[in-house]
C-alpha positions in Angstrom: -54.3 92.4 -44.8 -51.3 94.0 -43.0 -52.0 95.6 -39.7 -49.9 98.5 -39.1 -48.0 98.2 -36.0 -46.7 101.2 -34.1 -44.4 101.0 -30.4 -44.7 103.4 -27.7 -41.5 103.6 -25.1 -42.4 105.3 -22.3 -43.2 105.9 -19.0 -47.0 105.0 -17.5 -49.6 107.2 -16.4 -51.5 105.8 -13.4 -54.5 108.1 -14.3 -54.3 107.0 -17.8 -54.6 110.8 -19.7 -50.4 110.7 -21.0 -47.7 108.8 -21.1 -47.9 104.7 -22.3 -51.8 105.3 -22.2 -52.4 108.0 -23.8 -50.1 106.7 -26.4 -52.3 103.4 -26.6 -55.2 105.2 -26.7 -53.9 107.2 -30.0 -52.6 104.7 -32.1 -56.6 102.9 -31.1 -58.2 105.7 -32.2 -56.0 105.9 -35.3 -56.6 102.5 -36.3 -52.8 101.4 -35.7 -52.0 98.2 -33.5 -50.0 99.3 -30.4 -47.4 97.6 -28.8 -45.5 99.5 -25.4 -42.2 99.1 -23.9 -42.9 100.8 -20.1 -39.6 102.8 -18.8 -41.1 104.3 -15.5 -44.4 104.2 -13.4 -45.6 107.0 -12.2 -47.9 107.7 -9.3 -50.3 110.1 -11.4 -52.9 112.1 -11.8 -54.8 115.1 -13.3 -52.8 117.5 -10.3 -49.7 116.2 -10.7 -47.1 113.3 -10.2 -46.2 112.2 -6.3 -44.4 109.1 -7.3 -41.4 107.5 -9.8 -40.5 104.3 -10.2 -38.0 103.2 -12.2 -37.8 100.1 -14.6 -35.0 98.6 -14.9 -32.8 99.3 -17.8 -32.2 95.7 -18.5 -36.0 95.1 -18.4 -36.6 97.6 -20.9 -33.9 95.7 -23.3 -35.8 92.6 -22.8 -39.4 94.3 -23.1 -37.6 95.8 -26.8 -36.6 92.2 -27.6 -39.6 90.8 -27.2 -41.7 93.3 -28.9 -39.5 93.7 -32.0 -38.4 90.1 -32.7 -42.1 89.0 -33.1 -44.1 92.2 -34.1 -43.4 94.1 -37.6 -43.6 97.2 -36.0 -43.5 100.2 -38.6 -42.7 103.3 -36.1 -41.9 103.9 -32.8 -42.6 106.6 -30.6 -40.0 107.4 -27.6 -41.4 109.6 -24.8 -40.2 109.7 -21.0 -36.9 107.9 -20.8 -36.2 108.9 -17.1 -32.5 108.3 -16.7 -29.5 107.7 -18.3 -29.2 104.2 -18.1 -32.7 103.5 -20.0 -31.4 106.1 -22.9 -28.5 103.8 -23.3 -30.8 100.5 -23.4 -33.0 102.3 -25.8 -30.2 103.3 -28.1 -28.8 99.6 -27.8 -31.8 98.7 -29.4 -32.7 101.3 -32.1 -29.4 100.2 -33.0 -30.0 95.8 -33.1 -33.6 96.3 -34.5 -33.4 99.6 -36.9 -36.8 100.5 -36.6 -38.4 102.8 -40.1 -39.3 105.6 -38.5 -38.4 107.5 -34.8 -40.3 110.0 -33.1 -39.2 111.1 -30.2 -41.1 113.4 -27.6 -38.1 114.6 -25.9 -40.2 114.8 -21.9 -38.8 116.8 -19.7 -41.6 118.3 -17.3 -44.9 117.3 -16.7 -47.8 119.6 -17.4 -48.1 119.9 -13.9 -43.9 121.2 -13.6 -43.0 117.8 -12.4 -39.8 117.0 -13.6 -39.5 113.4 -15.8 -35.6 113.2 -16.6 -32.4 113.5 -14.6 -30.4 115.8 -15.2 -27.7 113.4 -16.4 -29.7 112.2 -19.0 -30.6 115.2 -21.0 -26.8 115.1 -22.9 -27.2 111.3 -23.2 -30.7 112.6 -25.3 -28.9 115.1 -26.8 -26.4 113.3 -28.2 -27.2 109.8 -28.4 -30.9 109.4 -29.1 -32.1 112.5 -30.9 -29.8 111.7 -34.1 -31.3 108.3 -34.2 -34.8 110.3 -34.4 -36.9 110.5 -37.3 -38.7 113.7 -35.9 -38.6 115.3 -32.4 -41.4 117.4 -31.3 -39.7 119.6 -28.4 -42.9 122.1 -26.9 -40.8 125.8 -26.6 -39.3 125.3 -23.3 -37.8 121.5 -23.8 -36.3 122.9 -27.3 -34.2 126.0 -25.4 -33.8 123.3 -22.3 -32.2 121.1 -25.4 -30.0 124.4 -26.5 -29.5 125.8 -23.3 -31.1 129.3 -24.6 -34.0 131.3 -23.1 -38.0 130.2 -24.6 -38.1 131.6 -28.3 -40.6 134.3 -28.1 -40.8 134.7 -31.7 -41.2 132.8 -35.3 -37.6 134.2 -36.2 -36.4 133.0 -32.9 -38.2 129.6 -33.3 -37.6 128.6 -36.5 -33.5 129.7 -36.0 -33.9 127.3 -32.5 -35.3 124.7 -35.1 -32.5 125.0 -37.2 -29.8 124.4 -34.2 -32.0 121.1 -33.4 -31.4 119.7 -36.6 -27.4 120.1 -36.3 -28.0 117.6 -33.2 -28.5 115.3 -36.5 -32.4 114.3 -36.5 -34.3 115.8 -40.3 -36.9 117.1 -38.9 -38.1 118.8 -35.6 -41.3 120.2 -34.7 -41.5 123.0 -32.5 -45.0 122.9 -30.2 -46.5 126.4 -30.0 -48.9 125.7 -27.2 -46.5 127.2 -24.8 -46.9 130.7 -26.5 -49.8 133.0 -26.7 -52.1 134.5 -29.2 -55.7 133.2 -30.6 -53.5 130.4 -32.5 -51.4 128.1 -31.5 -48.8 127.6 -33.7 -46.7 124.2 -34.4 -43.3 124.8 -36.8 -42.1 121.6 -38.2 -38.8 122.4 -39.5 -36.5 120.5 -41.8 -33.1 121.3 -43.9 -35.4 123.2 -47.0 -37.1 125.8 -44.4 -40.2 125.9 -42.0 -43.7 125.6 -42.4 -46.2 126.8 -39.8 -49.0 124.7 -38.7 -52.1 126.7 -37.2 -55.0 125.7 -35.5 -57.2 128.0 -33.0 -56.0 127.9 -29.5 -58.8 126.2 -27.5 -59.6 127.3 -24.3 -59.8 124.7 -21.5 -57.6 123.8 -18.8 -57.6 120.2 -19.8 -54.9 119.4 -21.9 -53.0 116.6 -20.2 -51.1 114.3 -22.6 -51.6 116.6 -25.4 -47.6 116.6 -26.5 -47.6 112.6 -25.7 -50.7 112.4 -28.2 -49.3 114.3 -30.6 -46.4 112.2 -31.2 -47.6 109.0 -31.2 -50.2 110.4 -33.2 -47.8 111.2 -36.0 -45.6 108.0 -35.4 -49.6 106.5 -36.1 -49.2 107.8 -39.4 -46.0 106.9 -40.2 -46.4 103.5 -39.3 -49.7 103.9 -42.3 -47.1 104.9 -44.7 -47.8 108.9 -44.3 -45.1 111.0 -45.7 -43.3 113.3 -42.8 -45.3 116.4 -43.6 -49.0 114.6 -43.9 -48.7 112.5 -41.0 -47.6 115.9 -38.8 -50.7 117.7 -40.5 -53.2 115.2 -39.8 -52.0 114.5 -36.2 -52.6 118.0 -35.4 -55.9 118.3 -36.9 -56.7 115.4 -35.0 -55.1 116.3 -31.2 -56.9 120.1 -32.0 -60.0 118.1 -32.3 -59.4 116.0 -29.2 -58.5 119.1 -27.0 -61.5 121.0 -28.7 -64.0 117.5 -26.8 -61.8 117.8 -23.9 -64.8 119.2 -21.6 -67.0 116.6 -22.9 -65.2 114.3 -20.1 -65.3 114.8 -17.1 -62.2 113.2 -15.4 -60.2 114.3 -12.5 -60.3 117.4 -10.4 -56.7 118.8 -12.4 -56.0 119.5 -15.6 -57.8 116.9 -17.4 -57.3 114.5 -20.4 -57.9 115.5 -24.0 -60.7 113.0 -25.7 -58.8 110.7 -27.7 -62.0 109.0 -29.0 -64.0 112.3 -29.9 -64.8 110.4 -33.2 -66.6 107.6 -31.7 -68.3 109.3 -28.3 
């Protein structure tokens, strides 16, 4: 029997609701095999980040090594790359190992408005990592951050904001609603034939932290099981709607909480 095998790169959450845990706790639930490739620690928790620490770029090439020369890993998930030296390692090594499939959670802010990448960075993820991508699953304000336009406040405006992503060179992008309002939250994934929206009833609790890290290694869970673009998108939101919808089960931290990633099983 073959084990599917997804990678998370990203950045660790000290309170374990985002980032390389949440990530780890998805592709579990999911019942993929995950690997991680760590590009920051952060000082976390469910109010908000006080510390950054970087990892060397270097390290994360030799973390990448490792992983890929001994693991048959089917899709990779990309979420806080930090700074601009660790988008060039990551690139270096997209590029030596050719992963299947790339979905990249282009993290920009924190939940809690903490900011996640330098400045100098965002062209070097504009340009140099998001046409290696797969998918990339900007939430509204990190796909006009990516454009430099104001939020979409509209579908027109969102799916035309969609269609700009995918002249950066990735073939598919999906647009997180959660930002907006309404009794649904709405999800566009949007590829070269047209949009499709992807409902689900907004859920109301303050404890959403990690949802858009979940998300995407949820998807890069199916991918990694052979899913098709569109299915693996669809059943990843069904299943982060579900997680959100358990959120208040737990009860973890005095912020905005984590979303239950094992609702399935307790």
């Amino acid at each position: 029997m073959t084990t599917p095998i997804a990678l998370t790169i990203a950045g660790s959450d000290s309170s374990g609701g985002a980032g390389i845990q949440a990530d780890l706790k998805t592709f579990a639930a999911l019942g993929v095999y995950g690997a991680s490739v760590i590009t920051a620690l952060t000082a976390q928790n469910t109010s908000g980040v006080s510390g950054i620490h970087q990892v060397p770029a270097d390290f994360v090439t030799a973390q990448m090594d490792a992983v890929f020369s001994d693991l048959d890993v089917k899709a990779v998930k990309i979420g806080m790359v930090a700074q601009l030296a660790t988008v060039d390692a990551i690139v270096a090594g997209l590029k030596r190992w050719s992963p299947g499939h790339i979905v990249l959670d282009p993290v920009m802010v924190a939940t809690s408005g903490d900011r996640l990448l330098a400045a100098d960075a965002i062209e070097a993820l504009r340009t140099r990592l998001i046409p290696r991508a797969s998918l990339i699953t900007p939430n509204l304000p990190e796909a006009a951050a990516l454009l430099g336009e104001p939020v979409a406040a509209s579908e027109a405006a969102i799916e035309s904001q969609g269609k700009r992503l995918l002249a950066l060179g990735c073939p598919a992008v999906l647009i997180k609603g959660g930002h907006a309002q309404g009794a649904e939250s709405i999800d566009y994934l949007v590829v070269a034939t047209g949009a499709i929206a992807l409902a689900a009833p907004r859920i109301a609790t303050r404890n959403t932290h990690g949802t858009g890290c979940s998300l995407s290694s949820a998807i890069a869970a199916g991918l990694a099981k052979g899913e098709e673009m569109e299915t693996a998108v669809r059943h990843a939101k069904a299943w982060v709607s579900l997680a959100i919808a358990a959120a208040d089960r737990l009860g973890v931290g005095h912020g905005n909480g984590p979303i239950h990633h094992f609702h399935r099983f307790y």
